[in-house]
Structures are given as C-alpha cells and as structure tokens.
C-alpha positions as CSV (number, residue, x, y, z in Angstrom):
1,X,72.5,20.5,-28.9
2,X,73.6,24.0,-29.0
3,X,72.2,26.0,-32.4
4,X,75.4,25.9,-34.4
5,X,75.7,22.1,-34.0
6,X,72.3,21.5,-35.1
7,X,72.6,23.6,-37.9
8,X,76.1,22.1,-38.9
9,X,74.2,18.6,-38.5
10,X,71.5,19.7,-40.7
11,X,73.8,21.1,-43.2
12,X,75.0,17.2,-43.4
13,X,71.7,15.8,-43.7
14,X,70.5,17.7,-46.8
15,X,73.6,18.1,-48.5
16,X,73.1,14.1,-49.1
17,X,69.9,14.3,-50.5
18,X,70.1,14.4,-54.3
19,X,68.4,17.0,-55.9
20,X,67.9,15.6,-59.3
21,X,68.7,18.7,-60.9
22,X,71.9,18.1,-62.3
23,X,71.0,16.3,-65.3
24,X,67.8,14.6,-67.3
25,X,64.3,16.3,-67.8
26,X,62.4,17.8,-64.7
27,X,60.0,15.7,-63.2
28,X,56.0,15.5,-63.5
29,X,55.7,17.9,-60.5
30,X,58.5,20.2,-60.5
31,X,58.2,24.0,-61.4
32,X,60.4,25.1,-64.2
33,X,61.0,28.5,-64.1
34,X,60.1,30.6,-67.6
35,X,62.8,33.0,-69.0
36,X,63.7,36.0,-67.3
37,X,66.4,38.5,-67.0
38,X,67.5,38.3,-62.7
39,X,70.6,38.1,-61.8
40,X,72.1,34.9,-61.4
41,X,72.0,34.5,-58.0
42,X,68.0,35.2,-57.8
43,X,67.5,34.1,-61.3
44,X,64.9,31.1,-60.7
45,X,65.7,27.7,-63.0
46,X,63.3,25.5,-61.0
47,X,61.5,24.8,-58.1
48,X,60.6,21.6,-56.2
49,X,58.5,20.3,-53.1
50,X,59.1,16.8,-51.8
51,X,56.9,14.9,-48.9
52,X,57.7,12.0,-47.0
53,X,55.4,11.2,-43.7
54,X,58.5,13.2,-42.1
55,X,59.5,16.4,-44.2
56,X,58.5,18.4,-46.7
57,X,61.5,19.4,-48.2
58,X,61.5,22.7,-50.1
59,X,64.1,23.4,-53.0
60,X,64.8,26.3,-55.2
61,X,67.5,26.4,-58.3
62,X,69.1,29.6,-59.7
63,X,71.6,30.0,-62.1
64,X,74.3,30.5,-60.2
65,X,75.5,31.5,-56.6
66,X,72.8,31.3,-54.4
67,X,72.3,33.5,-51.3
68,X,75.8,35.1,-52.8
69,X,74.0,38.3,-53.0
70,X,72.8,40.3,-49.8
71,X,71.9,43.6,-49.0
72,X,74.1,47.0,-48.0
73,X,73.4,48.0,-44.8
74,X,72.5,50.8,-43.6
75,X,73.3,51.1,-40.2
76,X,69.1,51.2,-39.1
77,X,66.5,48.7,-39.6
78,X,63.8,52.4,-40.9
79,X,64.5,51.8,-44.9
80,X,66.2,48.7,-45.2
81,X,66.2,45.8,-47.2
82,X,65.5,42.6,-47.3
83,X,66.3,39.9,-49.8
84,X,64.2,37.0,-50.2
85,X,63.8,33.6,-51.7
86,X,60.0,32.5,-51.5
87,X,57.6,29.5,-51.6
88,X,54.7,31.3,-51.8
89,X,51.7,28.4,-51.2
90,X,48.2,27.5,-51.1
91,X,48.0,26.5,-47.4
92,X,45.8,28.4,-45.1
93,X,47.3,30.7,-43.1
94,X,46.1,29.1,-39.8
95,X,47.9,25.7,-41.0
96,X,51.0,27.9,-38.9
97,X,49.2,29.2,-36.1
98,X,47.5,32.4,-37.7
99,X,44.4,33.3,-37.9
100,X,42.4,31.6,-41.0
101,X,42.2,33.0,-44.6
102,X,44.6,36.1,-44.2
103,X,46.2,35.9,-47.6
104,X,48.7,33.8,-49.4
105,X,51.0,31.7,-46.9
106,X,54.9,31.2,-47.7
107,X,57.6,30.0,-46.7
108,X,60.4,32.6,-47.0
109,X,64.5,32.3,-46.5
110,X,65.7,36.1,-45.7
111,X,68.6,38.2,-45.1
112,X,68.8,41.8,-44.2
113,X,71.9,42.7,-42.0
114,X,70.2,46.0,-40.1
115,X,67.8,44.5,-38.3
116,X,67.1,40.6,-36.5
117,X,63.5,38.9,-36.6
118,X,64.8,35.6,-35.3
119,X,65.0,35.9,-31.6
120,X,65.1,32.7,-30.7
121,X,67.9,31.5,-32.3
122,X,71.5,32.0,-33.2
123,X,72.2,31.8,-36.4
124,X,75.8,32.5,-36.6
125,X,76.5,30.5,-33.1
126,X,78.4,33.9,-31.3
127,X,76.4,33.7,-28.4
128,X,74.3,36.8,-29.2
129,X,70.8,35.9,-30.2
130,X,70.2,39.4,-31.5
131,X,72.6,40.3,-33.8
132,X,72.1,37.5,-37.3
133,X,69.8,39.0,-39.3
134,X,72.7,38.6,-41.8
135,X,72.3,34.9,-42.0
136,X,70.2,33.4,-44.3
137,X,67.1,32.2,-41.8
138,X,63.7,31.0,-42.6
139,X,60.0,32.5,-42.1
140,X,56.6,31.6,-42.4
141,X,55.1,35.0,-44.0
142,X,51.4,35.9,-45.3
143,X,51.6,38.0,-48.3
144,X,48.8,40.8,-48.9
145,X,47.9,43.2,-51.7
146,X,48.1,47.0,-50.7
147,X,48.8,49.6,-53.2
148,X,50.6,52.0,-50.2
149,X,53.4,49.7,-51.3
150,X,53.3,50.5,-54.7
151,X,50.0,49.7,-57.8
152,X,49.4,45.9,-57.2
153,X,52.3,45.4,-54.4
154,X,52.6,43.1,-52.1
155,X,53.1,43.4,-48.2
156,X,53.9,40.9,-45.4
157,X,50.3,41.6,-43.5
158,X,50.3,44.0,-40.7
159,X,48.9,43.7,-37.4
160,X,46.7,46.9,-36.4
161,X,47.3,48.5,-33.7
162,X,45.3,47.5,-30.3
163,X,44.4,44.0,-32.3
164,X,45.4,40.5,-30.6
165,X,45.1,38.2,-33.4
166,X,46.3,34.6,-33.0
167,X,49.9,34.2,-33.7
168,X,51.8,31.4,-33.8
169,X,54.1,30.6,-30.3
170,X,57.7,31.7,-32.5
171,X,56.2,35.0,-33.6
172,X,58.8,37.4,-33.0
173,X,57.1,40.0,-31.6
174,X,56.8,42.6,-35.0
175,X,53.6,43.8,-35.8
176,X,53.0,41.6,-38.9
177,X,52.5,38.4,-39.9
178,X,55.3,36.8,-39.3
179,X,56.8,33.3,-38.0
180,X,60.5,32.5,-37.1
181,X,60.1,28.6,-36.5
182,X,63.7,28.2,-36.7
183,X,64.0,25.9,-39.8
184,X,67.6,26.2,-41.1
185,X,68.3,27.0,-44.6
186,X,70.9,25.4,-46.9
187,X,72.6,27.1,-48.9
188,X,74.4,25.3,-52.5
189,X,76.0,26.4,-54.8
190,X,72.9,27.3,-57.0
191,X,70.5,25.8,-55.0
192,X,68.3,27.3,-51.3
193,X,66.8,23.9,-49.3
194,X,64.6,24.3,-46.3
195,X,63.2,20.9,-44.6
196,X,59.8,21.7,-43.1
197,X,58.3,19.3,-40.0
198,X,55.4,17.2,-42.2
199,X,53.4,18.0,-39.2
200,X,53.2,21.3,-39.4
201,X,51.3,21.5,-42.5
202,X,48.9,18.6,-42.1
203,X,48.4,17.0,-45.7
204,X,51.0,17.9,-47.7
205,X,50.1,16.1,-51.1
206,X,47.4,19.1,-51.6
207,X,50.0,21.3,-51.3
208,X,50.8,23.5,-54.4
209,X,53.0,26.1,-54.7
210,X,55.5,28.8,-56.7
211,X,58.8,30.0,-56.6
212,X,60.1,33.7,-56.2
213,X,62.7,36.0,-55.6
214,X,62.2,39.6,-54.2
215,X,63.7,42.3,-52.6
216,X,61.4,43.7,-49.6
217,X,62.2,47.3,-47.8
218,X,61.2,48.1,-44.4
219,X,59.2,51.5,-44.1
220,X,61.0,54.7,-42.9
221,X,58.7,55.3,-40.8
222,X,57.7,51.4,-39.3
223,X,55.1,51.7,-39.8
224,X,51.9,50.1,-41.4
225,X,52.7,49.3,-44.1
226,X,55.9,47.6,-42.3
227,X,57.1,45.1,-44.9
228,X,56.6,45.6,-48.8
229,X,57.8,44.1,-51.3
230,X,59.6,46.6,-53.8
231,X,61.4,44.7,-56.1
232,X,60.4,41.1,-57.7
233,X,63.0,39.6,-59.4
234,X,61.6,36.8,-61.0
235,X,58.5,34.3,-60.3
236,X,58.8,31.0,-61.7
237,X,55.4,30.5,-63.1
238,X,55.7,34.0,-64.5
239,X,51.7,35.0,-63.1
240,X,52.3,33.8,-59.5
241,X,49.7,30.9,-60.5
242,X,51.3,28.6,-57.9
243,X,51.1,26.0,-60.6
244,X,53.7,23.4,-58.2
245,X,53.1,20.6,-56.9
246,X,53.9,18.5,-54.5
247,X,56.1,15.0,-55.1
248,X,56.2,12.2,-53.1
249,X,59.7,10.9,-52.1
250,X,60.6,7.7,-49.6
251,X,61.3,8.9,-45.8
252,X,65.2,9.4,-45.1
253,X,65.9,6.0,-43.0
C-alpha cells in the first residue's frame, strides 16, 4: 500500500469515529480547555484520549479551522517556524525508544514548510520523500526546560554532540529528541485526531495527559538549543498539570 492510499484509508477510518463533541456535557475524563484569547484555529475547547486493546486515539478541539493556519516560509529551515498541536504526557520517555526519564513525552502534529523531519514517508504522495514538511505529520517529542530559549521555555531536547543515546529506529537523524513514527494525522473541521498503536505505549489507562498549542522556531544558528518553543498559544489545563485522562472506548470491529 503506497503512503497516499494508506493515508486516504486512514482518513476513512477516523472520520467515522464519533467524537462526541458536538453536543451534551464532556465526559468524566475529557480535558476542557479554560478560557483563553488564541486564535481560532489553535484556540483549545477540549481534549480527549481514548484506548481500546488496539489504539489510543488522540483528539483535540478548537474553535474553529483546524490546521487552517501554517507558517510563512522563509526559504531556509535557520529561523523558521514551526506550528504545533501537542499531547504533552506522562509516559516515560523510553516507552518510544528513548532513553529513560529525559523530560516530558508528547505526542506532537507539526507543520513548518522550510524544512522536512519525516524521511520516511510521503506525506503529500509526489514521489519525493523530502519535500512535506508542509503537511500536517505527527512526532513523538521530549520537552525540556532551558532558559537559552527564553525565562522558563521549553525546548525539544538536544542531543550533545559526540553522545550516542538510544533513539528510537524512526529517528530522523536531527540532533534532538525526536521520533517520526509515521502516524497520520486527521485533520476536521475544528478537530486534529492521531491513532497511536496501543502497543507502543504499553498500559494506556495510566496514561494522563494535556492539551497545547505552540509555535516553535528553529535556531539561526542550528544549533543547541535546536528546537524552542517561542510562542504558547494556549494549554488546556491552563498550568500544564496534565490533569487528562485516559477513557476506555470498545475496539473498532
């Protein structure tokens, strides 16, 4: 199955799964987003994650258009941007093939149109496997603190140089810590859906979890730091408390 196909198939597959969103009061274990002043498309209204013994299946809500909003390019992947909507979690960063306890794991769904992290895969099915970054894709990120991003930023975790940490096998080569497993986003209306393997995070009803958006900007120099994040644009708890949790919902048959 060539990667457009399997995307299109995908695409089928979640877009019949109900949400629940469209009416009647949020469930026990959904995050509802407090008030905040994002722009619709990156303006969080709720946040869910669903298991089965197949998927966890992660779900964001905005106001309105989601993943309508990307970044101008700038023709050079030193200083650009990157627009994010994040799950950041409490799974151990070695659940994905990193080394244990390196900082907060999330799953991320990116665009950034200068540069392409997903090698892999081709995201926009022309044949080139280097030239999608513009697509919404997905990533498994770990999220550090380091005030040469800013007082209290956060970075995706770099790699120092001469180091040969564990990585995960779809690690795309960038010195940080950084996955491309190649889970294909969905994009609604107001809603971003990513199914996630249930085996690749083990026990699933332990998971808990938030809800971001962000804009991230890629050093002029690339260099460490690589990746910070520049510009939150809203968290659904409001403290980053990861105060989710995880619903169980019947296997797809």
């Amino acid at each position: 199955m060539t990667d457009k196909l399997r995307r299109l198939v995908l695409s089928a597959v979640l877009a019949a799964v109900p949400l629940g969103w469209a009416s009647g009061p949020a469930s026990a274990h959904e995050l509802v987003a407090k008030a905040g002043n994002a722009q619709p498309s990156f303006d969080v209204v709720r946040a869910r994650v669903t298991a089965n013994e197949k998927w966890l299946t992660f779900r964001m809500q905005v106001s309105a258009e989601a993943g309508a909003v990307r970044p101008v390019s700038t023709g050079k992947a030193a200083g650009s941007e990157v627009f994010a909507y994040v799950w950041p979690t409490n799974l151990d960063s070695a659940t994905v093939g990193f080394e244990a306890k390196q900082g907060i794991l999330a799953l991320v769904v990116t665009a950034h149109p200068d540069f392409d992290d997903t090698p892999l895969y081709d995201e926009n099915g022309d044949g080139d496997l280097d030239n999608d970054g513009n697509v919404w894709h997905s990533h498994w990120v770990v999220l550090v603190s380091d005030d040469a991003c800013g007082p209290g930023a956060l970075k995706v975790k770099d790699i120092p140089e001469g180091t040969t940490p564990k990585l995960p096998p779809t690690w795309p080569g960038f010195p940080i810590l950084l996955d491309s497993p190649g889970f294909s986003p969905v994009i609604g209306d107001e809603t971003v859906t990513v199914r996630v393997p249930a085996r690749e995070v083990g026990a699933p009803a332990a998971v808990s979890f938030d809800a971001v958006t962000a804009g991230l900007r890629v050093n002029a120099n690339v260099h460490a730091p690589l990746l910070c994040v520049v510009d939150v644009f809203d968290v659904a708890s409001g403290d980053l408390s990861l105060p989710g949790k995880v619903e169980q919902a019947e296997a797809p048959q």
